[in-house]
Each structure stands twice: as structure tokens, then as C-alpha cells.
C-alpha positions in Angstrom: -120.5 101.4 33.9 -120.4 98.2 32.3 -117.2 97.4 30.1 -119.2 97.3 26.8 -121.4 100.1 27.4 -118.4 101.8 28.4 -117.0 101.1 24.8 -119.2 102.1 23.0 -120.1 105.2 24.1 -116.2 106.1 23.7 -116.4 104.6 20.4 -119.3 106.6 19.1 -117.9 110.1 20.5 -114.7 109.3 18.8 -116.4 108.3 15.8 -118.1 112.2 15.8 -114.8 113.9 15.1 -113.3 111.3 13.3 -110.3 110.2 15.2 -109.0 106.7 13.3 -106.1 106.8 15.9 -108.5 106.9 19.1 -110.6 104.0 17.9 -108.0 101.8 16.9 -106.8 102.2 20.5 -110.3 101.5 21.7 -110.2 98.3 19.5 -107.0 97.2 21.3 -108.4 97.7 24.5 -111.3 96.0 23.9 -109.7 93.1 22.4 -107.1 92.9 25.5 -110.6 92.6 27.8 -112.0 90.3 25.9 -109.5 88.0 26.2 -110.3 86.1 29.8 -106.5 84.3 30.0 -105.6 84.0 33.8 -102.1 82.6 33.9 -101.3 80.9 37.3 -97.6 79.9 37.2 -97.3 76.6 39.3 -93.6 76.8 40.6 -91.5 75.3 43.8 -88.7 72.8 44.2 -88.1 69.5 43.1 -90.2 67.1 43.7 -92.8 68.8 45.7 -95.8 67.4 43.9 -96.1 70.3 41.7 -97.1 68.4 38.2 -99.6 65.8 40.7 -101.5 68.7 42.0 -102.2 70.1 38.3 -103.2 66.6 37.8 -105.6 66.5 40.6 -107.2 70.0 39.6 -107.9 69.2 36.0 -108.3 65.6 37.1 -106.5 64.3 34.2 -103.3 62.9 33.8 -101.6 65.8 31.7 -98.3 66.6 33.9 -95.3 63.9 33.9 -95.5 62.5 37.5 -93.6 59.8 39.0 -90.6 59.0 41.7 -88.3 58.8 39.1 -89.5 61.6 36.5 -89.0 65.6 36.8 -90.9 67.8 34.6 -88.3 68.6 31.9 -90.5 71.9 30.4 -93.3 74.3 31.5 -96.8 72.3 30.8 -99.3 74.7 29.5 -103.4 73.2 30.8 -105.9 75.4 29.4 -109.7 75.2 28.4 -110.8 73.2 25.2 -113.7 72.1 23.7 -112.5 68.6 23.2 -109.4 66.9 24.5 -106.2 68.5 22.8 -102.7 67.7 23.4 -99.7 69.6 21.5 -96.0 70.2 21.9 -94.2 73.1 20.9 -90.8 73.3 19.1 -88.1 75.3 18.3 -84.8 76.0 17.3 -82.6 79.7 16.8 -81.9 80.9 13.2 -80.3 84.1 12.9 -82.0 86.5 10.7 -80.7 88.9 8.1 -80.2 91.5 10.8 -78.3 89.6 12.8 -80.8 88.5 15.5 -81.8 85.2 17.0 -85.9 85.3 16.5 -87.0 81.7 17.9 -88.9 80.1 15.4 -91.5 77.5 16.3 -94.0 74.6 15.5 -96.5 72.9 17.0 -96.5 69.3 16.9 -100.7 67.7 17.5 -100.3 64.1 19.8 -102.6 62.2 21.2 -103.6 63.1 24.9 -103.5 59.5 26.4 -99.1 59.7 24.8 -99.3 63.1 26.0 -97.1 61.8 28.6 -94.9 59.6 26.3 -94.2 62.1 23.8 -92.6 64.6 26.0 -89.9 61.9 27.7 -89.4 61.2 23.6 -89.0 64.5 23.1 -86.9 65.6 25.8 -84.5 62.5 26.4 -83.1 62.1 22.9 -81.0 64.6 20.4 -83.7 66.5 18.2 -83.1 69.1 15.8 -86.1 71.1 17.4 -85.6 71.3 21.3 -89.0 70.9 23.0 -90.0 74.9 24.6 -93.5 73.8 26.0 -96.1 71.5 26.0 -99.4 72.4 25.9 -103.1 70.5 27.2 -106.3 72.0 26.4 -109.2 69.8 28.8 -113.1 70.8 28.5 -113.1 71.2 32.6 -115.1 73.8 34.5 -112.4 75.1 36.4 -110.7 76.4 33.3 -113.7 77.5 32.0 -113.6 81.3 33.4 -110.0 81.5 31.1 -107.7 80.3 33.8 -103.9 78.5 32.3 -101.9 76.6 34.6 -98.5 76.3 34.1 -96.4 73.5 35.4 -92.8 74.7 35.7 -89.5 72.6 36.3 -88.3 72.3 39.8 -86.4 75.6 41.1 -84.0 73.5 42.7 -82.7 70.1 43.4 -82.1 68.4 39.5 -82.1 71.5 37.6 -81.6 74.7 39.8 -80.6 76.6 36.8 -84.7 76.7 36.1 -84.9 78.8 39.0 -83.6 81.7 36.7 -86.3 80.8 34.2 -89.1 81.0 36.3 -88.5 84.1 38.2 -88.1 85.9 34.4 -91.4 84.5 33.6 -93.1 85.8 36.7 -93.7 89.2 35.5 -96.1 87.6 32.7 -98.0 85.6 35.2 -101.5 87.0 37.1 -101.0 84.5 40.4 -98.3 82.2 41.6 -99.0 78.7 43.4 -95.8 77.5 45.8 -96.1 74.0 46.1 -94.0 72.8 49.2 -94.2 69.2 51.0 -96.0 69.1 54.5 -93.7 66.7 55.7 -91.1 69.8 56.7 -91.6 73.1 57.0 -90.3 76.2 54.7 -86.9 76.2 54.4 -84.7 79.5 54.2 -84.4 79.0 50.3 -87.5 78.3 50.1 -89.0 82.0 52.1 -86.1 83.2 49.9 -87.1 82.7 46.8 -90.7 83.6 47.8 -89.7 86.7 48.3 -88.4 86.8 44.7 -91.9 85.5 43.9 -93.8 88.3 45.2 -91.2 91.1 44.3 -92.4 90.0 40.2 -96.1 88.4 40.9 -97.6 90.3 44.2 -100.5 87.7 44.4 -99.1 84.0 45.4 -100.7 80.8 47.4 -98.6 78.3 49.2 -99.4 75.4 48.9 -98.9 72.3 51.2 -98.9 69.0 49.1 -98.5 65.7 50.5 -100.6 65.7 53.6 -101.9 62.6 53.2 -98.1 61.3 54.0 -97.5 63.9 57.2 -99.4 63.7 60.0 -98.1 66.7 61.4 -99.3 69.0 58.5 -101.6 71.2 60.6 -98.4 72.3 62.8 -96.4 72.8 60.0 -99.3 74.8 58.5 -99.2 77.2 61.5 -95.3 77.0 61.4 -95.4 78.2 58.0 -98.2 81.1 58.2 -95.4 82.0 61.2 -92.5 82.2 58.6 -94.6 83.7 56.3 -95.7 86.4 58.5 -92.1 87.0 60.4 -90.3 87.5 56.8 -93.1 90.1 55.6 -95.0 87.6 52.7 -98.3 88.0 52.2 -99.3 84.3 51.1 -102.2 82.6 52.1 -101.4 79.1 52.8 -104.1 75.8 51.7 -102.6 72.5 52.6 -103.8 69.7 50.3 -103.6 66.2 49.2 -103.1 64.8 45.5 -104.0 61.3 46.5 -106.8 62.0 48.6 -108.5 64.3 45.7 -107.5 61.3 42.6 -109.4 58.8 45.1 -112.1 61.3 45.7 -112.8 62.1 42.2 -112.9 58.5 41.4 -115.4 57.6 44.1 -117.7 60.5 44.0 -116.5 61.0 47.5 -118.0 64.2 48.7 -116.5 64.4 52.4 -113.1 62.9 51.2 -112.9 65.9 48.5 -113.5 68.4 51.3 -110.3 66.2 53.7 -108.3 66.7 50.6 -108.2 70.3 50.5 -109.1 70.6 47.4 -112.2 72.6 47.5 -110.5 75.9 49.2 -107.8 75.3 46.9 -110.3 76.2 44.2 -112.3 78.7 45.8 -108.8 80.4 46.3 -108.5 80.1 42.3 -112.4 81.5 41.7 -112.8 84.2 44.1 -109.5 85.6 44.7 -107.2 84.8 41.3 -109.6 85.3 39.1 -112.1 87.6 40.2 -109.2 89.8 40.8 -107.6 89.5 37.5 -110.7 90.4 36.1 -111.2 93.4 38.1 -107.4 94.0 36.8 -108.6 94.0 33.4 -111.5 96.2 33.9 -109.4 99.0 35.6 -106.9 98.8 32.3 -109.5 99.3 30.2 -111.3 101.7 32.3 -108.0 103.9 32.1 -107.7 103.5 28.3 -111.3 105.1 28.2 -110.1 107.5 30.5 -107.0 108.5 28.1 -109.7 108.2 24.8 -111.9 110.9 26.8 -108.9 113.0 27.8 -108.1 113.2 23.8 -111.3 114.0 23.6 -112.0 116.5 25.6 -108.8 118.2 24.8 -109.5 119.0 21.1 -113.4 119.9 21.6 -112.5 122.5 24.1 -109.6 124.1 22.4 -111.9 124.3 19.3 -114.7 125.5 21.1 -112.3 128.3 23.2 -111.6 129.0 19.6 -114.8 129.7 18.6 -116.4 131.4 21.4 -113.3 133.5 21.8 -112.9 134.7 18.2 -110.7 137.7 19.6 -107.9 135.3 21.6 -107.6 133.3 18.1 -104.3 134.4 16.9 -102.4 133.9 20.2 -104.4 130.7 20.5 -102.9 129.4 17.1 -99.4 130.2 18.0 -100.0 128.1 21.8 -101.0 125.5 19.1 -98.4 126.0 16.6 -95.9 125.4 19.6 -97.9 122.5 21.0 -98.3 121.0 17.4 -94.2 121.6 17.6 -93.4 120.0 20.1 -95.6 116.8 19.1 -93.6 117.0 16.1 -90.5 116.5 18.1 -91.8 113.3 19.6 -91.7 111.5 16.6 -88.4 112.8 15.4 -85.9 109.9 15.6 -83.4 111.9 17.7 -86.5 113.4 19.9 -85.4 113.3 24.1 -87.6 110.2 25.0 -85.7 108.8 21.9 -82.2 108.8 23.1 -83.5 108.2 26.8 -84.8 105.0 25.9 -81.5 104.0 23.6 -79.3 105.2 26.0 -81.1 103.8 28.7 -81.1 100.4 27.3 -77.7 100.7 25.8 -76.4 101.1 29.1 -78.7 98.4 30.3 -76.9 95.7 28.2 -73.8 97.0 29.1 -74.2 96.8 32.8 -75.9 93.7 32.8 -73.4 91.9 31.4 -71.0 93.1 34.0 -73.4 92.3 36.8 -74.0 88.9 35.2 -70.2 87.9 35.2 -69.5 89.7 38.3 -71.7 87.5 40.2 -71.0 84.3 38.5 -66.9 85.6 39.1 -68.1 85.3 43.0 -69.7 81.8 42.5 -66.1 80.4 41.1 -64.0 82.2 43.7 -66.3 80.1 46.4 -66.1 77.1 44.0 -62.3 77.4 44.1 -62.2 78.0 47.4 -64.4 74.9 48.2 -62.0 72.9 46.1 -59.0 73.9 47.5 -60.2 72.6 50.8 -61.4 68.9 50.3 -61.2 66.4 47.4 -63.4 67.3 44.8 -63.2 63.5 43.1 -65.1 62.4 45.8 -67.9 65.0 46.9 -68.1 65.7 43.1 -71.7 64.5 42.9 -72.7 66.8 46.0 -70.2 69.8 44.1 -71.8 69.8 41.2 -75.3 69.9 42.7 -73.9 72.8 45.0 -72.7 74.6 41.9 -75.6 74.6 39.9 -77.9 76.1 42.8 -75.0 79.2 43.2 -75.7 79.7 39.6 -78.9 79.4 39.7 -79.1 81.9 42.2 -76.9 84.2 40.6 -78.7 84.3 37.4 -82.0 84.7 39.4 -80.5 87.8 41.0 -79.4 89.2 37.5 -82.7 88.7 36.3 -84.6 90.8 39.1 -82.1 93.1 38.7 -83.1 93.7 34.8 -86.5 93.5 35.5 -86.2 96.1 38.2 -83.6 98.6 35.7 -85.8 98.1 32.9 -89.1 99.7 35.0 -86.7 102.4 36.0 -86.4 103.6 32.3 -90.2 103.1 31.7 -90.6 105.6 34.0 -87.2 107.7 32.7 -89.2 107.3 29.2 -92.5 108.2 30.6 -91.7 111.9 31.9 -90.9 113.0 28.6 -94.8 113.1 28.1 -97.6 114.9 30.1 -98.7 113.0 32.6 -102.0 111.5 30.4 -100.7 110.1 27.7 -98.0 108.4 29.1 -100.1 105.8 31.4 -100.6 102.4 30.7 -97.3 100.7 29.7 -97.6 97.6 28.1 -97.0 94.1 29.6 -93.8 93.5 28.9 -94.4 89.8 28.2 -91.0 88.6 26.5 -91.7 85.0 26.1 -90.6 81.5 27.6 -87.2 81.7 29.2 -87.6 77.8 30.2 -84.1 75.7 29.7 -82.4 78.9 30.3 -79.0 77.0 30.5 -79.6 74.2 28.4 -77.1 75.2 25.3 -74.6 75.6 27.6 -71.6 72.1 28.3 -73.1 70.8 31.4 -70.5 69.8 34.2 -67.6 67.5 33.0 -66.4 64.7 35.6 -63.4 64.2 36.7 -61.4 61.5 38.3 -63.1 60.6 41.4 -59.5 59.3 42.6 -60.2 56.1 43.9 -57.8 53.9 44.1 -58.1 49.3 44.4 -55.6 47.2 47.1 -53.3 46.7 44.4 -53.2 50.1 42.8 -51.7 51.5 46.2 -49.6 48.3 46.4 -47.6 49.2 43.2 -47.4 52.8 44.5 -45.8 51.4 47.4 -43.7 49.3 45.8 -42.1 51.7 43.3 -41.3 54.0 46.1 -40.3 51.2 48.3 -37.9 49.7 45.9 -35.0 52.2 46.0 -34.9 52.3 49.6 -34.6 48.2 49.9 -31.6 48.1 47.4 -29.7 51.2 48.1 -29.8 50.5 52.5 -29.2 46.9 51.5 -26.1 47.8 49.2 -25.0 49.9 52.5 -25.7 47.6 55.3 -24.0 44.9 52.6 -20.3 46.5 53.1 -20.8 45.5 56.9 -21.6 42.0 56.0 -25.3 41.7 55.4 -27.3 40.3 52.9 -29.2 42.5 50.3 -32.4 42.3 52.1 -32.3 42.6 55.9 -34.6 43.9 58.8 -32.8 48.0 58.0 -33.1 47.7 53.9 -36.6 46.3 54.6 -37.4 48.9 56.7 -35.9 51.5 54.7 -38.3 50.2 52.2 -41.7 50.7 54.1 -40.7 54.2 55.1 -39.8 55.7 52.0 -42.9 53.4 49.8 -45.2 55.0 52.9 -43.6 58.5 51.5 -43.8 58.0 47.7 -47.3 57.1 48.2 -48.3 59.6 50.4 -46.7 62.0 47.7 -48.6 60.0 45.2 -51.6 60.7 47.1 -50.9 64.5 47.2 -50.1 64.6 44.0 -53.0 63.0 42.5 -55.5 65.4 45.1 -53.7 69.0 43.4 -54.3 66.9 40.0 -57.7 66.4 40.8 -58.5 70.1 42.4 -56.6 71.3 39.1 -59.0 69.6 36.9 -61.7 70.7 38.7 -61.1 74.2 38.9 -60.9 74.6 35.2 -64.4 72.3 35.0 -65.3 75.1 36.5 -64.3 77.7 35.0 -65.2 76.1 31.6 -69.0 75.6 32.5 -69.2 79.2 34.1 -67.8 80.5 30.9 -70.4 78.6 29.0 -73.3 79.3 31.4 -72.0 83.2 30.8 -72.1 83.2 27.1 -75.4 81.8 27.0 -77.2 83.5 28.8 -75.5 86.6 27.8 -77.1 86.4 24.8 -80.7 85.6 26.0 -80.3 88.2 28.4 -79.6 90.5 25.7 -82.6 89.3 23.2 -84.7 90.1 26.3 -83.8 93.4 26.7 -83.9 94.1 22.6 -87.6 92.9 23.0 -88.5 94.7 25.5 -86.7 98.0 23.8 -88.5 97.2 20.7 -92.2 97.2 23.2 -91.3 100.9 24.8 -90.3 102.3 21.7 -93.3 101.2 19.6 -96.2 102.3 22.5 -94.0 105.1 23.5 -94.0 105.9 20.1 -97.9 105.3 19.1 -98.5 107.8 22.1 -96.5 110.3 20.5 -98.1 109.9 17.2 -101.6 110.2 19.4 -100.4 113.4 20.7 -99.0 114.7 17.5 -102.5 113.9 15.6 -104.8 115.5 18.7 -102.5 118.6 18.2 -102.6 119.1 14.5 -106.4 118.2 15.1 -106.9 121.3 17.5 -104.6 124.0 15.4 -106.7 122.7 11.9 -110.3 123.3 14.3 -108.6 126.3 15.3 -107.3 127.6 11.6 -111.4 126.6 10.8 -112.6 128.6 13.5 -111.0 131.6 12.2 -112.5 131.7 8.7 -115.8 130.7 9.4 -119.1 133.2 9.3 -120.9 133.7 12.3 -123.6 131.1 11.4 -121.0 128.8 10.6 -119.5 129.6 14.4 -122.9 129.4 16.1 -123.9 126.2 14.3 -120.5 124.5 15.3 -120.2 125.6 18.8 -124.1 124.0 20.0 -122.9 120.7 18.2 -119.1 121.0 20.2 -121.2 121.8 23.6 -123.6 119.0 23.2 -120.8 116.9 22.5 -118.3 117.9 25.3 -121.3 117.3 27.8 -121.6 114.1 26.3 -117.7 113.5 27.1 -118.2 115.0 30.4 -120.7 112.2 31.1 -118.2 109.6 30.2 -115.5 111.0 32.5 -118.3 111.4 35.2 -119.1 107.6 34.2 -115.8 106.7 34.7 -115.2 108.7 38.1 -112.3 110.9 35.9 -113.9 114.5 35.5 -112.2 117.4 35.6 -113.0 121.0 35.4 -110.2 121.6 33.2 -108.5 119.5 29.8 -105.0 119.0 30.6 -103.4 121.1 27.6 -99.4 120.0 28.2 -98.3 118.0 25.7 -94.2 117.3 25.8 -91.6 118.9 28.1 
């Protein structure tokens, strides 16, 4: 059945017995289908040619590219009309109630300083931080409702993003992996692919830069190997930016097709979107299916009613109960209730612990990696090293909320009969992008380099007292102040006071870094504490309002069967006769929907609440 016919046949047997609540759920579901949005997150390391192969698919110029450049925030490309360009803003005001909404606005620019206006906005102090930037391009690609999304590396520059793009995955319909053909995956790489596909089942890897590695088609194989081997289910499409930019601008037909470009976007038509589609059809196929279940529920109970005129009273007290218990789910102190506060309550509690926890274990190596070498002069290398162990700690914290949080879904969820708990909303809880960036980055510390004449002096000051004091000795047997023994006296204790110098300055330095440290965990801790935390209040906020619009659905088909049933009991015979042909014509109509819909059942499920 098609999706509209399918609507409005649902909508006109809803309309028959006047259910508000039934069609207003019938509106949402129809407005979620009608909107086409295929989000395709765009993720991998640094510098991997993610933001050039946006580029080449939109051919335009929309993603910052360059040796020398990193994309700084996620670049939103969508379908326009005409050529738009804007970037959105925001800063965190705490609200009456003591929460931290971000509030945002949306700054127009011209596409050709599209490119401009982000470095502006990103490299100096702004009392707005830039979230996202967003390119809307009349291109037939985008056409069908697909959004790519360039994200910041995952590693190299900023591996804190890594964090921030796993949280967004859950929001995102596919996932391309850009990796460089010149090597093949690495084990952080297959590592966080699996991360990947835990949050965002359907993901493409793709092999950028062949034009520059002659080997690509070996690596290719390599990788569909390591894909394979560590249990990934990726298709891999190895492409070239360059080739496709010189293609597009020639007209180049055969040099389009060597650039890879073509499957690329075959991969993106047939399989992404076609798929999310069919995705949207089976969610609003079971939102029908729920709608007819209502349905069916209060015509037969009011038709039992009325054909079984004798069963009535015990039938009113089932319904009393049932209309009870509905009740209950509303109640603010109803089970589901304080499952899902205490659920989440324990949720924020844990998750802080698991979040400092594993950040504990990333200073304890830190410290440990200290302690053996000189941090002043591998502090570059350090710091680079520390930010990825973060990184990955925070990534880890944030499957691990994602993966808690489903678990109480489904806690929530058994507190209703198994049809009208079904379809959980998305839990789509907004940009997580510069997850760390209101936290002290890294101080530096004394790389503990020391010029000729610094470790001259040294030398000397420690070199002094052992010239005068052996020369004063070696003077009461007749020698002069400074001789061969004071002077040698000299060396060996300015070799000592330097080399204790030298020690000295190394615990200094591991000193000062262990508390840089511990500063910028501490930091990194509090921060995204609190995001965590405003996460996990939104997605609280989510259950609880569609847990409770169920319940009110549930509550309103009850009380709707016990009225039809109080009805039924006070009507004449005419009355009864005339109602029942209009409630058979109608449940066969119903039954036609379910048959439509492949859902009938001999039988309307009756429970309502355990």
C-alpha cells in the first residue's frame, strides 16, 4: 500500500469514532515521512581528504581544504533552490531553572566567503562560538533530501572530536570513512570503525587520494581483508578528488568513471538512500499499525458489548480495571515513572564515575610516561599522545551512555503492553562538535634546553669551591692556589653540580608536567561532565514525553471502550442493532487496513499496563 493511501484510509477510520489523539499521531507520522533528510556523516582522520571529497560531490568549493587548514566545525551541504551559505552561532545562558539551553543564530554570508568567514569565525575570540556551518547548493545529488556532513578530523589536530562524532552517530542514516590509499587501515583506524557501526550500522569506506598511490588497488584488497577479518561490514569505493575537479571541469566522461566517482554515487542513490527511505516507510507503516490496533481495540470491545448484552456488567468492571490501570500511567509516581527517573538518576551518577575513572587511567599512564623520559623535550609528541587517550576515553564513555540509555528504553518500555510501547523516538540530542573546546588546552612547560654558556656557568659555580678549597689544601704543602689537583678538583665536582643541576631541573620539569596534566584532565572532566549530563536530561525529557503521550493514548482508548460500553447498556434494541451493523462495517474496514499492512490478527490485544 502506498504511504498516502495508507494515511488516509487510517485517517478517515479514526476520524469515524472521533479519536483527536489517533490523528494527531497520524499527523506526526506523516509529517516525519514527508520529510526526505538523509544525513550521511562524513567522518575519518586528519587530513584524509574528507572536506575535498564533499567538494568534489557537490562540485563546489563549500568545505575548508588546504595543506595547511583542518576543518574546525561540522559543514552542513544540503539541497537549495539558489546558492545559500550560513553559519550558525551560539553561546550557553543558564535559564531560570538552572539549565544550560544553547541558544543560537544564524548568520547569512556570501557563498564565494563561505570559506573566509569560517577561518574569521573560528581563529579569533567571539562572543558567539561558531557550532556549524551550513551550504545549501541546487545540485541533483542532493536533490532526493540527502545532507552531508563534513566533520573535524578524529584524530591527529584535534582527537578530542573523536568523542563528538561518535555521539553524533546515532542521528546519522549512513556514515562515509574517508582513509588515504597511500597506506592501508590502521588499527585505530578498524578500531574506531567498529565504534562506527556499533551507532550507524550502514558505513562506506572510502579510499581518497588514489590519484597520488599507485598501489591503491592492493591496498583496496588489503582493506576489504581487514574489514572482513575484524567482522565490518563496509563496502569499500576508492576514489580521487583531483581526478573528479578535473573531470567536472572538462566534461570528461571516461576520466569521471577513473575517478571513482560514479560508484561513489550510485553507493549514495541505491543503497543510502533508497534504504533510508524504505526506513521511513517501515516507521510509518508501524505507526499505522499501532493507529489500527487502537482501533480495533475499542470497536470490538464495544461491539462484544453490544452483541453480548448479558456479559455487560463483568465487561464494565474488566474495563473499569483496564481504565484503572491507564489511570496509573499518567500518575506522576506511576512504575514506568520512577523507572525512567531512577534509571536516569543512576545514569548520571554512574557516568560520571565511568568518565573520571577512565580519564584517572589516562593520567596514571601520562605519569607514568613522564616519569620515564623528559617531557620538555617530547612535549610536542606528549601532548599529541594525550589528547588521543582522551579522546578515546571520552569516545568510550559516550558508547557506553548510548548503550545504558537503550537499556532503560527498554526497562521503560515493559511497563506497557507490547503495542503501544513500539516506536521510540530518535533520540537526536543535537551537535556535540567542540566537545572539549571550553576546557584550558595543554600549558607548556620548559622544554629544558640549555646554550654553551648556560651549562658553562653551571659548571663553573660547582667548579669553584673545589678549585679554592683543594688549592687552600695543597697550598700548606707549598703550592700555589691553582695547580694541576685544585684544577682537577674543580672539573670533578663542576661535572657533579651540573649533572645534579641537570637532575634537578628533569624532576622540575616532570613535576610541572604532571600537574599540566592533571590541570587539563580536571578541566577536560568538568566540561564534559556537564554536556554529558545535558545529554542525558534531553534525552530523559524525550522518553518521558512519548512514554507519556502513549500512556495518555492508552488511558483515552480505555475510557473510550468503558463510555461505548456504559452506552451499550442503556440503549434499546434498535439503538443496539443500528450500532452494531455500523461497528461491523467498520471493523472490516479496519481489518482491511491490518490485512493492507500485513498486521491482522484474529484477536485485539486487550492488555493495557502490567
Amino acid at each position: 500500500m502506498e504511504p498516502g493511501s495508507m494515511i488516509e484510509r487510517a485517517s478517515e477510520l479514526v476520524a469515524a469514532v472521533d479519536r483527536e489523539d489517533l490523528q494527531r499521531r497520524l499527523a506526526a507520522a506523516r509529517e516525519r515521512y514527508d520529510d526526505p533528510t538523509t544525513r550521511v556523516l562524513v567522518v575519518g582522520e586528519f587530513k584524509q581528504g574528507k572536506s575535498a571529497l564533499v567538494n568534489a560531490l557537490v562540485n563546489a568549493p563549500v568545505c575548508q581544504v588546504g595543506d595547511d587548514v583542518a576543518t574546525a566545525v561540522p559543514t552542513v551541504v544540503s539541497w537549495a533552490q539558489s546558492p545559500t551559505a550560513t553559519l550558525v552561532e551560539g553561546d550557553e545562558q543558564l535559564d531560570d531553572e538552572g539549565e544550560a539551553p544553547l541558544r543560537t543564530t544564524r548568520r547569512e554570508v556570501p557563498l564565494e566567503r563561505f570559506d573566509q568567514e569560517i577561518r574569521l569565525a573560528t581563529g579569533t575570540e567571539r562572543r558567539q562560538r561558531l557550532l556549524h556551518a551550513e551550504a545549501g547548493l541546487p545540485r541533483e545529488i542532493l536533490s532526493g533530501g540527502l545532507t552531508i556532513i563534513d566533520t573535524p578530523g578524529v584524530g591527529g589536530l584535534r582527537t578530542s572530536h573523536a568523542a563528538a562524532t561518535v555521539a553524533a552517530l546515532p542521528s546519522a542514516d549512513a556514515v562515509l570513512f574517508v582513509s588515504d590509499a597511500s597506506a592501508e587501515l590502521s588499527a585505530a583506524e578498524l578500531k574506531f570503525l567498529h565504534d562506527v557501526v556499533d551507532a550507524c550500522p550502514h558505513v562506506t569506506c572510502v579510499m581518497s587520494k588514489t590519484d597520488i598511490a599507485p598501489e591503491w588497488r592492493r591496498l583496496a584488497d588489503i582493506n576489504r581483508g581487514h574489514l572482513r577479518d575484524a567482522g565490518i561490514d563496509a563496502t569499500v569505493v576508492p576514489v580521487s578528488s583531483v581526478l573528479r575537479d578535473a573531470a567536472m571541469r572538462s566534461k570528461d566522461v571516461a576520466l569521471n568513471e577513473e575517478s571513482g566517482f560514479p560508484e561513489l554515487v550510485r553507493v549514495l542513490r541505491q543503497g543510502i538512500l533508497a534504504q533510508s527511505r524504505d526506513l521511513a516507510r517501515q516507521t510509518l507503516t508501524q505507526d499505522v499499525r499501532l493507529v489500527s490496533r487502537h482501533l480495533r481495540l475499542a470497536v470490538e470491545s464495544e461491539l462484544d458489548a453490544l452483541q453480548n448484552p448479558e456479559e455487560l456488567p463483568a465487561r464494565i468492571a474488566d474495563l473499569e480495571r483496564a481504565k484503572a490501570q491507564a489511570d496509573a500511567l499518567r500518575n506522576r509516581g506511576s512504575r514506568w515513572q520512577v523507572t525512567l527517573g531512577d534509571g536516569m538518576a543512576d545514569l548520571m551518577s554512574d557516568l560520571e564515575h565511568d568518565l573520571r575513572d577512565r580519564l584517572r587511567g589516562v593520567v596514571h599512564d601520562a605519569e607514568d610516561s613522564i616519569d620515564t623520559g623528559d617531557p620538555g623535550k617530547e612535549w610536542e609528541a606528549f601532548s599529541q599522545w594525550l589528547e588521543e587517550q582522551v579522546g578515546d576515553a571520552l569516545t568510550e564513555t559516550f558508547r557506553w551512555t548510548e548503550d545504558n540509555t537503550r537499556w532503560i528504553t527498554t526497562q521503560v518500555a515493559q511497563h506497557f503492553a507490547d503495542d503501544a510501547a513500539q516506536s521510540v523516538p530518535r533520540m537526536a540530542v543535537g551537535s556535540t562538535s567542540g566537545l572539549t573546546d571550553r576546557a584550558r588546552p595543554l600549558v607548556d612547560i620548559d622544554p629544558g634546553v640549555l646554550n654553551v654558556g648556560q651549562k658553562v656557568l653551571i659548571g663553573m659555580r660547582g667548579s669553584y669551591g673545589g678549585v679554592l678549597m683543594f688549592g687552600l689544601l695543597t697550598g700548606l704543602a707549598g703550592f700555589a692556589l691553582v695547580n694541576p689537583i685544585s684544577i682537577s678538583a674543580g672539573l670533578l665536582l663542576g661535572t657533579k653540580a651540573y649533572s645534579d643541576d641537570r637532575a634537578n631541573r628533569l624532576k622540575r620539569r616532570q613535576n610541572e608536567a604532571k600537574v599540566a596534566v592533571r590541570r587539563y584532565i580536571d578541566d577536560v572532566t568538568f566540561q564534559v561532565t556537564k554536556q554529558l549530563k545535558d545529554r542525558l536530561r534531553l534525552v530523559h525529557r524525550t522518553l518521558r514525553d512519548h512514554f507519556t503521550e502513549v500512556a495518555g493514548d492508552l488511558q483515552r482508548s480505555s475510557a473510550d471502550a468503558l463510555r461505548q460500553a456504559n452506552t451499550a447498556a442503556k440503549a434499546s434494541d434498535a439503538e443496539r442493532a443500528e450500532r452494531i451493523r455500523f461497528l461491523k462495517k467498520h471493523r472490516g474496514r479496519v481489518v482491511e487496513l491490518e490485512e493492507a499492512l500485513g498486521t491482522a490478527r484474529p484477536q485485539a490485544q486487550r492488555a493495557v499496563a502490567s
